[in-house]
N, C-alpha and C positions, 0 to 999 in steps of 0.2 A: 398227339401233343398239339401246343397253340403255335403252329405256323405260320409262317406268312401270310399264307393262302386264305386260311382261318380269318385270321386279323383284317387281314382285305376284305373278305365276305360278310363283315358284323359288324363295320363301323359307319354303316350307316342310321345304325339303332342309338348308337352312343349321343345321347344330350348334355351338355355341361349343365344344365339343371339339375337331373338326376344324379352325380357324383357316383357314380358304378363304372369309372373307368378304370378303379384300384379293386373294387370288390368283385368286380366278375373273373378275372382272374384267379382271385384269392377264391371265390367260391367252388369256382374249376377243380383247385388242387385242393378245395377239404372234402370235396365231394370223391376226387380220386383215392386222396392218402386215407378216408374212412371208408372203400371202397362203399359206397353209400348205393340202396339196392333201390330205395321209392322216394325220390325227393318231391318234395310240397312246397310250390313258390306262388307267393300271394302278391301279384304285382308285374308281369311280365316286362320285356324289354331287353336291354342290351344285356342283360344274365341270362337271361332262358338259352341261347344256342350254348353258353359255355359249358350251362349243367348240362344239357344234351350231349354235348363233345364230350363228358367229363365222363357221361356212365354211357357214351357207345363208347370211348377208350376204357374204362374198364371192362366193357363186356368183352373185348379183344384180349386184353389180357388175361382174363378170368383162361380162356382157353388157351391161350398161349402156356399159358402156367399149367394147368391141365396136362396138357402134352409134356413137361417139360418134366412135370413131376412123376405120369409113370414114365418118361426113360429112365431119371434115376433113381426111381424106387426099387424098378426091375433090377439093376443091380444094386442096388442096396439089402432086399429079401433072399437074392444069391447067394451075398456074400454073408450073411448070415447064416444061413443053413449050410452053409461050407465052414464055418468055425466053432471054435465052443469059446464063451466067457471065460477067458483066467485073468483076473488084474493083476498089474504088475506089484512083486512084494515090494513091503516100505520099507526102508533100510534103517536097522535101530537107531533112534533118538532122534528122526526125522519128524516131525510136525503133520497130520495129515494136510494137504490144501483144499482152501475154504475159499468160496463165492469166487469172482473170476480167473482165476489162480486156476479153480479145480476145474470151473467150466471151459474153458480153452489148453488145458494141460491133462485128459481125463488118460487115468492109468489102465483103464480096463478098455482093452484090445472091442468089443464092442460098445461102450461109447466112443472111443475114437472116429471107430467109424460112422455110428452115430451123429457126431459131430461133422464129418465130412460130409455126408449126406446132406445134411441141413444144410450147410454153409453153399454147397452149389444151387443153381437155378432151377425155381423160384428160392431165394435167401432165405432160410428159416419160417418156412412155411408151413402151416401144419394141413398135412391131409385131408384131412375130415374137413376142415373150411374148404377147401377147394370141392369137394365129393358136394356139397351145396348147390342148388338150383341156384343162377342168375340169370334174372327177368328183367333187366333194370327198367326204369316208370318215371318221367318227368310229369308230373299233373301241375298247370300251371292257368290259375284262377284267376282274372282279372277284368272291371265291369268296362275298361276301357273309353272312361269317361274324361281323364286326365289330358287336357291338350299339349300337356308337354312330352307325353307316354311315347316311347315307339313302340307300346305293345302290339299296335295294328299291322306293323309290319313286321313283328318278330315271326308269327307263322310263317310269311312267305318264306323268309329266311333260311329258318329252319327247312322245308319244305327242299330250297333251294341245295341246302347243305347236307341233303339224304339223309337228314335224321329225326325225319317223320315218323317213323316205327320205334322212337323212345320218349315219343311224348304226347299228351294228350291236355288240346286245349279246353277250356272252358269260360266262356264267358258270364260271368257277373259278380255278383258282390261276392267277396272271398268271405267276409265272417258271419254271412247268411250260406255259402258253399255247405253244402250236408257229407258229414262226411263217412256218413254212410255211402256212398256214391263209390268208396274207392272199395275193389274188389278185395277181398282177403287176401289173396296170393299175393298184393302189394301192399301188404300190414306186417310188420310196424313201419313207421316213416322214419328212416335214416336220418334224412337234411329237413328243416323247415327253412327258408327263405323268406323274411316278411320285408315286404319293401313297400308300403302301404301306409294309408292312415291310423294309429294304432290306440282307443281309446283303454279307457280302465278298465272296463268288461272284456275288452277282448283282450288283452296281459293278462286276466285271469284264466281266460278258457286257453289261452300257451302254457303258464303252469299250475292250473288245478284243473281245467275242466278237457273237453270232449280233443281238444288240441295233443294239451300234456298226454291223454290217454294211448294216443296211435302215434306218441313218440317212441324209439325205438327207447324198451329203458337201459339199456346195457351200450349208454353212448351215444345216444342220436340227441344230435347237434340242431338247436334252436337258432338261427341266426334274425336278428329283428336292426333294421338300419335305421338309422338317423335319432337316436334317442338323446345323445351326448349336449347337442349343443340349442337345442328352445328350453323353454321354461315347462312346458308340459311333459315331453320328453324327459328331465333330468326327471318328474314328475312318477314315472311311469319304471324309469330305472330305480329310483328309490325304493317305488312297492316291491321291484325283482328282487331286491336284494335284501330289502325286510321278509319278503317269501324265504328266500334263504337261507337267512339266519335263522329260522326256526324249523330247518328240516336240515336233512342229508344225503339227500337223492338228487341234489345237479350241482355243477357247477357254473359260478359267472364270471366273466372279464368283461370289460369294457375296453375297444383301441378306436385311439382318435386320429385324423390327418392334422397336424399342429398346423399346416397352412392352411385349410378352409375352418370360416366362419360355420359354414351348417353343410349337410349331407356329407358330410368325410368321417363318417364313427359307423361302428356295430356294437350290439351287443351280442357276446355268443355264450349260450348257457348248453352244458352239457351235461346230459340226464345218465346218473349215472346209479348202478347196481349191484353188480357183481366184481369183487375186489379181481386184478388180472395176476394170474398165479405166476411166481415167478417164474423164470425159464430155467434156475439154477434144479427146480425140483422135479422136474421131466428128462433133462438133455444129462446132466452128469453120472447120472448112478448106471450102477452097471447090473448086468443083466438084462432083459428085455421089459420095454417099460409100455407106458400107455403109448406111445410114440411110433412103436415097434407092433401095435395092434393095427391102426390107424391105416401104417404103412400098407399091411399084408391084405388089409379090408379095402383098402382104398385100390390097389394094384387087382385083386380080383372084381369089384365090381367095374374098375374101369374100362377092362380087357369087352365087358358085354355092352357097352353104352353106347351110342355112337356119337362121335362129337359135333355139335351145330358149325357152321362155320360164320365167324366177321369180318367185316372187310374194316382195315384201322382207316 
């Protein structure tokens, strides 16, 4: 988490030129809550150690949660083969129950349990994400030209802050960066972070070309800062969202800081794919579902694995 300690160790990158003393934070926790595995930041500085913090604390969690999930899987697969499915009968002229009704009131003695399962630690988590490799990858591009940059001291920083083993700098122009350079194993890119100079050719290559490509498409998150408040910028946001309107594969918002004149806005566009299925059609039905596969798969190869360990 952002600690004291944290806080003390990273504000000496902080410039009130740059306006990233609201966004590094917020980048933290979307990097955390989309558990994000290869972030790409085009611009270094007071953001770089957050997303660092943000996926070495997920990568402690990843395993923390690991652990958590085979103890109660182990009895969860127990108590399974210790019962048989009978749902309770429905009493005439009873109504069956529908969507959250049914989902947190289930009648059949194994979705109950089902349901108990889920609900303890890690919260409704599904296995098979967890049974997933986590490598997480900060790649962080920036030619280091800008006098106002703390980019030059974000390495030591980091460096400073042990979390040199989740990021890899590069020095120079970020939209001449080949991005062929990043290895597969850190394909697709979860976060993009642009805190940069941002022309018309390069908004294209974020959503049509080589950029949009190695986004993740099932939800990786474009974030591009400062577009809201110059003339070229609003400039730049209009093409996003004429791209927009003519397709169905991301979303955009735009949020503003109403007290600053310029750098207190993002634009975040979220590449999106696969519609998320509800939870009503895996957790309620009774008898053993995909859920109950997952489990038994996930409990047996966990037992052969051996777990890495992190330090939070």
């Amino acid at each position: 988490m952002l600690d004291p300690s944290f806080l003390e160790a990273v504000k000496s990158l902080l410039s009130p030129w740059t306006g990233t003393e609201l966004m590094a934070p917020l980048l933290y926790t979307l990097a955390r809550f989309t558990r994000a595995r290869t972030v790409l930041e085009g611009g270094s500085g007071y953001t770089t150690p957050f997303l660092a913090k943000a996926l070495a604390d997920n990568a402690y969690a990843v395993e923390e949660e690991r652990r958590a999930m085979q103890e109660k899987t182990a009895r969860y697969v127990a108590d399974l083969d210790a019962m048989q499915d009978r749902p309770a009968p429905v009493e005439p002229g009873t109504k069956a129950a529908s969507g959250l009704l049914a989902l947190y009131n289930p009648t059949s003695p194994v979705a109950k349990r089902r349901l108990e399962w889920l609900g303890e630690n890690p919260g409704f988590a599904r296995p098979a994400r967890l049974e997933r490799s986590y490598t997480p990858r900060l790649i962080c591009v920036d030619n280091l030209s800008s006098p106002r940059s703390s980019a030059l001291k974000a390495q030591s920083i980091i460096e400073s802050l042990g979390l040199s083993d989740f990021v890899t700098f590069h020095h120079g122009d970020f939209w001449s960066y080949d991005l062929d350079n990043i290895p597969a194993e850190h394909l697709p890119i979860d976060l993009m972070w642009i805190d940069l100079h941002t022309r018309t050719k390069d908004a294209y290559s974020l959503v049509n070309g080589s950029h949009w490509n190695r986004l993740n498409p099932n939800g990786g998150l474009l974030v591009i800062h400062d577009l809201l408040t110059t003339r070229g910028g609003q400039m730049l946001h209009e093409f996003l969202r004429e791209t927009q309107r003519k397709r169905l594969d991301f979303e955009i918002v735009g949020l503003l800081e109403p007290d600053r004149m310029m750098q207190g806005d993002f634009v975040l566009i979220r590449r999106t794919l696969a519609a998320v299925q509800p939870i009503d059609d895996i957790v309620s039905g009774s008898g053993e579902s995909v859920l109950e596969s997952e489990a038994r798969a996930f409990l047996k190869r966990g037992t052969l694995r051996p777990q890495p360990k992190f330090s939070s």
